[in-house]
C-alpha positions in Angstrom: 0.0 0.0 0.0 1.5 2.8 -1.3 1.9 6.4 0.3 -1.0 7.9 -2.3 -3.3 5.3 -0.8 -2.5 6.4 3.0 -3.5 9.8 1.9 -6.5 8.3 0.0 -7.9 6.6 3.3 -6.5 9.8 5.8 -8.3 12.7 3.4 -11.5 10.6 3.1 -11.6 9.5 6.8 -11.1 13.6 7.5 -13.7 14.0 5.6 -16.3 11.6 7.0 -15.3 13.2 10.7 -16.6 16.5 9.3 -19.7 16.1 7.9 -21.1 13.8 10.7 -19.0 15.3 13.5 -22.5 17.0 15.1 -23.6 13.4 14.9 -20.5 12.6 17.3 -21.4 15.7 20.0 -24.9 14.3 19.8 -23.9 10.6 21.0 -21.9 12.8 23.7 -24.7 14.6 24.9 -26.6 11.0 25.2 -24.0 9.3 27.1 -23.3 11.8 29.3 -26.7 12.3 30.6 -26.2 9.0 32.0 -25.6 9.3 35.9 -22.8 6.4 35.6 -20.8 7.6 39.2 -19.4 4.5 40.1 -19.4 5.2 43.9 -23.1 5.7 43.8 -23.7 2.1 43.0 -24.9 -0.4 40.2 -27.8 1.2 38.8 -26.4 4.0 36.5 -23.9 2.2 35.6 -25.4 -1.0 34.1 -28.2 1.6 32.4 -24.5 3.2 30.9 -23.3 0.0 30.3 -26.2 -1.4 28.4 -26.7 1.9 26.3 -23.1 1.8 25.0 -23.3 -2.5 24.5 -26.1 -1.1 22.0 -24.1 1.8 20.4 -21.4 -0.8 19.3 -23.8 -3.7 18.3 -25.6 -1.1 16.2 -21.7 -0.6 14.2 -21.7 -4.2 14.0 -19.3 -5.0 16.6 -19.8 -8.1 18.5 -20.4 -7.4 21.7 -20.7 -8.7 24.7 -21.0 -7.9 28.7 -18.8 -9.3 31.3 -18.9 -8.9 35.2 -15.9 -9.6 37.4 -17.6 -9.1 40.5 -18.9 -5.5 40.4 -19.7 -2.7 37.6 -20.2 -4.5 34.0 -17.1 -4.2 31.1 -18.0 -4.2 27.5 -16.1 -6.2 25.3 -16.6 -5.5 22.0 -15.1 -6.5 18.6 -15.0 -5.4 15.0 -12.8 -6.3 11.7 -10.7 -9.4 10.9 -7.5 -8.4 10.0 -4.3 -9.9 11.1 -3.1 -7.2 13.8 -5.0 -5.9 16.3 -5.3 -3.0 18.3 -7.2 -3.3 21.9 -8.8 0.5 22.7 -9.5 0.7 26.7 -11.9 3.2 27.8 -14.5 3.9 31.0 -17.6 4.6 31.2 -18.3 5.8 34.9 -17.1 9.2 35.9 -16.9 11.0 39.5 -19.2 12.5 41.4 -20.1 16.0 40.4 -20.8 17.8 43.4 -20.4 20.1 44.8 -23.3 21.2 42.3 -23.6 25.0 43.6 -20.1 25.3 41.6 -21.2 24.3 38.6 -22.8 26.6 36.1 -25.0 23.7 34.0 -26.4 20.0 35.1 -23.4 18.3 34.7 -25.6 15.4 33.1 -26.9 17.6 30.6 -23.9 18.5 27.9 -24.3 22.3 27.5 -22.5 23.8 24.1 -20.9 27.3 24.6 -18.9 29.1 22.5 -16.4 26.7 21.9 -16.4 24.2 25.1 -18.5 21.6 25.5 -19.3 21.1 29.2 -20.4 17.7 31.3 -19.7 15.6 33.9 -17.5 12.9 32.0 -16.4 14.8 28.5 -13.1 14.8 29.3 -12.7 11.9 31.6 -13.4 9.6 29.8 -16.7 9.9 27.9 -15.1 12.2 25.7 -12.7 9.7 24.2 -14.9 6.7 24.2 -17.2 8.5 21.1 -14.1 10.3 19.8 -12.8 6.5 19.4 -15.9 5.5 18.3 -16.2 8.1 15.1 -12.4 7.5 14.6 -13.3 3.5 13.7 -16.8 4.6 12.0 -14.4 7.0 9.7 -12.1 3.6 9.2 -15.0 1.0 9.1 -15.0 0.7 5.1 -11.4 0.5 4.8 -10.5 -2.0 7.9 -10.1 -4.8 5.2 -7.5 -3.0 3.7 -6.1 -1.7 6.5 -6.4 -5.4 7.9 -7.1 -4.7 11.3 -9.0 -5.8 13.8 -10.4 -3.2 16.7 -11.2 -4.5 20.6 -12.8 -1.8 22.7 -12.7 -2.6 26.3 -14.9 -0.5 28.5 -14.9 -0.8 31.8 -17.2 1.3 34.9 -15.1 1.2 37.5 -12.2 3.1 36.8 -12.8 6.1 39.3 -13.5 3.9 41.9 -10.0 1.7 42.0 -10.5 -0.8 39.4 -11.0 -3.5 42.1 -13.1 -6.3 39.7 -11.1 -5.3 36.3 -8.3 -7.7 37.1 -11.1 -10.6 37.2 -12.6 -9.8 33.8 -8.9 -9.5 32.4 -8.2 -12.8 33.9 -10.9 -14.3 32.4 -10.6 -13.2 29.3 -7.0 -13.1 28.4 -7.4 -14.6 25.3 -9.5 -12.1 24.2 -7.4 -9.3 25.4 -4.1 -10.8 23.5 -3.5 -7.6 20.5 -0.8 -6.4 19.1 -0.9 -2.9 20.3 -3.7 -0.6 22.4 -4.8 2.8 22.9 -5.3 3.9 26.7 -8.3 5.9 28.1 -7.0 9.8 28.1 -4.6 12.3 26.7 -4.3 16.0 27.2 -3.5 19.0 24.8 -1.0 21.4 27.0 -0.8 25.2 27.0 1.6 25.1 24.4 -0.3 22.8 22.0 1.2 19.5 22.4 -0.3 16.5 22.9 0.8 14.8 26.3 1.2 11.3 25.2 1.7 9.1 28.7 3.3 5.9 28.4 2.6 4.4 31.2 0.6 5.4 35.0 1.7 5.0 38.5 0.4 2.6 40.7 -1.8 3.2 43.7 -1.7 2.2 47.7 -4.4 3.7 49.4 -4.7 3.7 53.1 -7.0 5.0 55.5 -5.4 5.2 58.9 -7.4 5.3 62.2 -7.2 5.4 65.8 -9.6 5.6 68.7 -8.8 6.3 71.8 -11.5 6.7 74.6 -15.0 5.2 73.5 -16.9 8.4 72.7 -15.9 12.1 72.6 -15.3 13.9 76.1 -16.1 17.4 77.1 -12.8 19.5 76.3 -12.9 20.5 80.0 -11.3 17.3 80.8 -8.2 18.1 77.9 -5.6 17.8 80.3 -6.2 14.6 81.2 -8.0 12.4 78.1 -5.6 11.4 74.9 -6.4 13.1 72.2 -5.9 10.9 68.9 -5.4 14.1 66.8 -2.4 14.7 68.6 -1.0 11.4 67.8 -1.8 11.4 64.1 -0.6 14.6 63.7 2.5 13.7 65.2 3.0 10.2 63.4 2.6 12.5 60.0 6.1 14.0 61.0 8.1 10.7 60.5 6.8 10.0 57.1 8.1 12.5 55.4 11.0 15.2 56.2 11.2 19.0 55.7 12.1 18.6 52.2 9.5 16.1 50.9 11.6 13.0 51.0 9.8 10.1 52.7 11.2 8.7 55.7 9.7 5.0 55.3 12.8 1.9 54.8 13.2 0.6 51.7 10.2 3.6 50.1 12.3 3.8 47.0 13.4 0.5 46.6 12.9 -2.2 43.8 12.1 0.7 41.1 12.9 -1.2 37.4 16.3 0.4 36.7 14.9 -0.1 32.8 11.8 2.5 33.6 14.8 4.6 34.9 16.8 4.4 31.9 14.0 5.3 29.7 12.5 7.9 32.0 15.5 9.7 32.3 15.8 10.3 28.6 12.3 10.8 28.0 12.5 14.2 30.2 15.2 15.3 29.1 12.9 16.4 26.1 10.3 17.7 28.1 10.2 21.8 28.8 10.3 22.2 32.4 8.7 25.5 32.0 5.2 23.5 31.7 5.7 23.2 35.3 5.8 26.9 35.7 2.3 27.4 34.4 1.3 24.8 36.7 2.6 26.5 39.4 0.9 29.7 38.7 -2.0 28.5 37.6 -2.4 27.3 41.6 -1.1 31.0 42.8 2.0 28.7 44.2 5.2 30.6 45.1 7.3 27.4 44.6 7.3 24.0 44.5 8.1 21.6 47.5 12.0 22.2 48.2 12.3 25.4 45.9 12.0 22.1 43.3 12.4 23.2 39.7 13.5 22.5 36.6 15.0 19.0 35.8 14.9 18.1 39.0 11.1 18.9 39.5 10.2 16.5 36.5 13.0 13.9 37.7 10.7 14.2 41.1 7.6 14.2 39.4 8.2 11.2 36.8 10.9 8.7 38.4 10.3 8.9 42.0 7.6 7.5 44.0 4.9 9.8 45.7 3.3 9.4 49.5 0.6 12.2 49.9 -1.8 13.0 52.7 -5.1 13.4 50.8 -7.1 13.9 53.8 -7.4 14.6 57.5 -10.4 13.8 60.2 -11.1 14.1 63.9 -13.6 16.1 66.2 -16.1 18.5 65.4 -15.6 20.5 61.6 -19.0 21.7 61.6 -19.8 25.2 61.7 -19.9 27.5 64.9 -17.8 25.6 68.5 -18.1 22.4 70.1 -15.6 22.2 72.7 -14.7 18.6 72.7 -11.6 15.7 72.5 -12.4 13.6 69.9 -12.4 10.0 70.5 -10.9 9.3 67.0 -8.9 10.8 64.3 -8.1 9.3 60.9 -6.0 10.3 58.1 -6.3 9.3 54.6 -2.7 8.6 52.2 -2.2 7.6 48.7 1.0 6.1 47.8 2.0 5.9 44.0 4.8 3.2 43.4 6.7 3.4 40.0 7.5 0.1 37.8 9.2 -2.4 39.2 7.6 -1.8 42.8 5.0 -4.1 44.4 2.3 -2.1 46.9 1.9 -5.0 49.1 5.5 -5.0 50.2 5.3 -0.8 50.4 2.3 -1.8 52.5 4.2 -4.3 54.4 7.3 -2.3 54.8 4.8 0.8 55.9 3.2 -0.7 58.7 6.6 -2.5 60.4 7.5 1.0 60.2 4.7 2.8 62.4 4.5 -0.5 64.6 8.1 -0.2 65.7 7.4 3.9 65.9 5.3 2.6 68.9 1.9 2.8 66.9 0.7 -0.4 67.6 -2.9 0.8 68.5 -3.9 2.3 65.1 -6.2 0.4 62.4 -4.9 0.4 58.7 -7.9 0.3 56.2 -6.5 -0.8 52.5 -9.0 1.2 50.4 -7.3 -0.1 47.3 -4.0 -1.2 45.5 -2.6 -2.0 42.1 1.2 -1.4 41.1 2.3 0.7 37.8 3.1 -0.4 34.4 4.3 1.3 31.3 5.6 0.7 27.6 8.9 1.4 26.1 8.9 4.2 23.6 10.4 2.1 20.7 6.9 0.0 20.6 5.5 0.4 17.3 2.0 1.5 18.6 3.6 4.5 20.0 5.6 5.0 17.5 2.3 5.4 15.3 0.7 7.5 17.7 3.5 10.3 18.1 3.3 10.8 14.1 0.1 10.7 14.0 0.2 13.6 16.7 2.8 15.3 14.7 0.5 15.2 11.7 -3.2 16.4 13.5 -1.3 19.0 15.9 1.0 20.2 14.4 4.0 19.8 17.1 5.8 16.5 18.4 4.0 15.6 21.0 5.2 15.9 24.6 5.7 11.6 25.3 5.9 11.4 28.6 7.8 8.0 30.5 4.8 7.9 32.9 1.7 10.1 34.5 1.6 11.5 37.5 -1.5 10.0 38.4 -2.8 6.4 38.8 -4.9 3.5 36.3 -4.7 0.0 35.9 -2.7 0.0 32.6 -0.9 -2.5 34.0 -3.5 -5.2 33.6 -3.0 -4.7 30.1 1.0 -3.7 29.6 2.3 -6.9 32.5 -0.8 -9.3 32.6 -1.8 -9.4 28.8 1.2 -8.1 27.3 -0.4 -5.4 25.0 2.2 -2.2 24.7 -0.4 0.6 25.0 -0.2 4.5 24.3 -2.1 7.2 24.4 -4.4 10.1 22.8 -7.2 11.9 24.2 -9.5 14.9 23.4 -9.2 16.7 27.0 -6.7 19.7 27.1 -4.6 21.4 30.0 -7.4 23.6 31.9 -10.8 20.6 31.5 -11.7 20.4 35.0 -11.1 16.5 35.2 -12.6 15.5 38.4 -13.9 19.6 39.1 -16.9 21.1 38.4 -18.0 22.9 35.1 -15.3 19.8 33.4 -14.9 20.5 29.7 -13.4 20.2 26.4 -13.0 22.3 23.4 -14.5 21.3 20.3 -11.7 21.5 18.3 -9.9 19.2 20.6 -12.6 17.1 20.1 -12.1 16.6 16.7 -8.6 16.4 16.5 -8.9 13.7 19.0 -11.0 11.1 16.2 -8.5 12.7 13.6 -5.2 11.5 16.0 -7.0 7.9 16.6 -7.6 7.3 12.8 -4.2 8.0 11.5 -2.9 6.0 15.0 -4.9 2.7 13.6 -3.5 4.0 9.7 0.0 4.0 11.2 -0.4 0.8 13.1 -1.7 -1.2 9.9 1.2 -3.6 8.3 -0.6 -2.6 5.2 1.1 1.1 5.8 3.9 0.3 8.8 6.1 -1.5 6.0 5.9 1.6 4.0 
């Protein structure tokens, strides 16, 4: 297949995404006015889950539903080619409150100007119907392209993951491809597409401890424990001054390969990104004075331990003059590649037990470890063209996110190198109220997925 047939199939595909791209914003608008919050329990999701099962089935993708235990994934499956790309997406989003700060419903997909605004159009709805006009722009020419296309859904992505492993497990077969798209990609302030190769893992804890069995008139201060005082102080020997974390053994086991790659990965990365992030948040600095290399070195090749949130006593408004019978705190821990959570776990609490804290309760809220793909992969090696070509600029290939997803499931357990693409962009509100994305994001989102899968074919990749 020569290059005047890749134009051929890129030009015509560009075209299709234009004429029925109001189509696409209207299959948006549908699937986000489904209330799939996945911590609000089975019933939006499944009605999400169904709706979408339909949407495929309708494209002429076999489908089918799976359950591991909790939310329902759809597997679906089109073309017959000889090489096959898997395409993982979710369909449940976060909670939207607090509603007063929204400006819309944010199950109702309100247009303006150029945004479009809803719980779930960045993260992730957004890219499951981007993906789904990229392969409705390809359908005609997957033959030629010989390809095959897997979408994998899941619903419980903002929740932990915890019954994904199962359906993976029980479907490996299925899941075997020779390359995959992950859920989400972002367009930064200078116009580049972040391309992530890989996410952290997760550890996260919930730490309690009670002390007398209810709370006790603050008269009586002098003489009653106060568990606050205790938490607070067990806070001060997990991390120092300067950010590093105090725990044995916290930065052990890290794949020296990641480290390798990492390392030359950032060294292409502007560390003045990091500025605008900083002022964005009205910071003065980073933790340290951190800056520069050394704040993406932090950043992408170290592990993280963060207090996310704090609890004891009265929080309500006005006084209430009282010791609190327990305090909690909650902390996520993201390990890199090559790091196993339950040993951070185990190594965690042998820590605090010989610190004398042998009276607190440790509540696992959920765990998964990182994974990641090389940048030589020929998926991602597809991809950052095809960003080059849609954008405009080289994209901005990162070794790793910040943040947490079970990509690991996919890159260790089914051995599918993944990369990314998305249709969010730097300021989208993921997780915040009044989330959006910007339409021409939107389409150049399909556009980057469709000449990903053109790249990818062995029809054009021999080229």
């Amino acid at each position: 297949m020569g290059r005047s047939v890749y134009e051929n199939i890129r030009d015509k595909s560009f075209s299709y995404i234009s004429r029925n791209f109001d189509n696409y914003v209207s299959l948006l608008k549908d699937l986000v006015s489904y209330k799939s919050v996945a911590s609000w329990g089975l019933k939006g999701v499944g009605e999400c889950a169904n709706y979408l099962s339909d949407v495929l089935s309708s494209r002429g993708f076999k489908v089918s539903i799976k359950y591991g235990g909790g939310s329902p994934a759809i597997l679906g499956e089109i073309g017959s080619g000889s090489k096959t790309v898997l395409i993982y997406n979710h369909y449940d989003v976060q909670p939207p409150e607090p509603l007063e700060l929204w400006n819309s419903d944010p199950f109702e997909l309100l247009i303006k100007d150029d945004l479009l605004i809803g719980r779930g159009v960045a993260d992730n709805k957004g890219n499951i119907v981007a993906r789904i006009a990229a392969v409705d722009a390809l359908l005609e020419y997957l033959e030629l392209l010989d390809l095959r296309i897997k979408f994998l859904i899941e619903g419980e992505e903002e929740v932990g993951s915890p019954t994904l492993a199962n359906i993976i497990k029980d479907n490996l077969h299925w899941m075997s491809s020779d390359g995959g798209i992950w859920e989400t990609g972002y367009v930064g302030a200078d116009g580049r597409l972040e391309i992530p190769l890989g996410f952290k893992g997760i550890l996260y804890l919930e730490i309690m401890l009670k002390k007398s069995n209810r709370d006790v008139h603050s008269g009586l201060a002098p003489l009653i424990p106060n568990p606050a005082w205790e938490i607070a102080k067990m806070l001060t020997y997990l991390k120092d001054e300067k950010g590093k974390v105090l725990i044995p053994e916290f930065y052990d086991d890290v794949d020296p390969k990641f480290i390798s790659v990492a390392g030359e990965l950032i060294r292409h990365i502007d560390p003045e990104d990091l500025k605008a992030v900083r002022k964005e948040l009205g910071l003065d600095k980073f933790v340290n004075g951190l800056d520069g290399i050394d704040a993406l070195r932090e950043l992408y090749m170290k592990p993280s331990l963060n207090v996310s949130g704090l609890y004891s006593g009265y929080t309500g408004k006005g006084s209430k003059t009282i010791v609190p019978s327990v305090a909690g705190v909650k902390i996520d821990i993201r390990p890199l590649p090559g790091q196993k959570p339950e040993k951070i776990l185990e190594i965690f609490t042998k820590y605090l037990r010989e610190l004398g804290y042998s009276n607190i309760e440790i509540i696992v809220h959920g765990m998964y470890p990182a994974g990641y793909t090389e940048p030589d992969e020929e998926i991602v090696r597809a991809s950052i063209n095809a960003a080059e070509e849609v954008y405009g600029k080289y994209p901005k290939v990162l070794p790793i996110a910040s943040g947490s997803s079970p990509i690991y499931l996919l890159t260790s357990v089914a051995g599918v190198p993944i990369t990314g693409a998305g249709v969010g962009y730097f300021n989208s509100k993921v997780h915040a109220p009044n989330e959006n994305i910007r339409r021409e994001d939107f389409i150049r989102g399909i556009r980057h997925v469709v000449l990903t899968l053109i790249n990818f074919s062995s029809k054009i990749s021999k080229q």
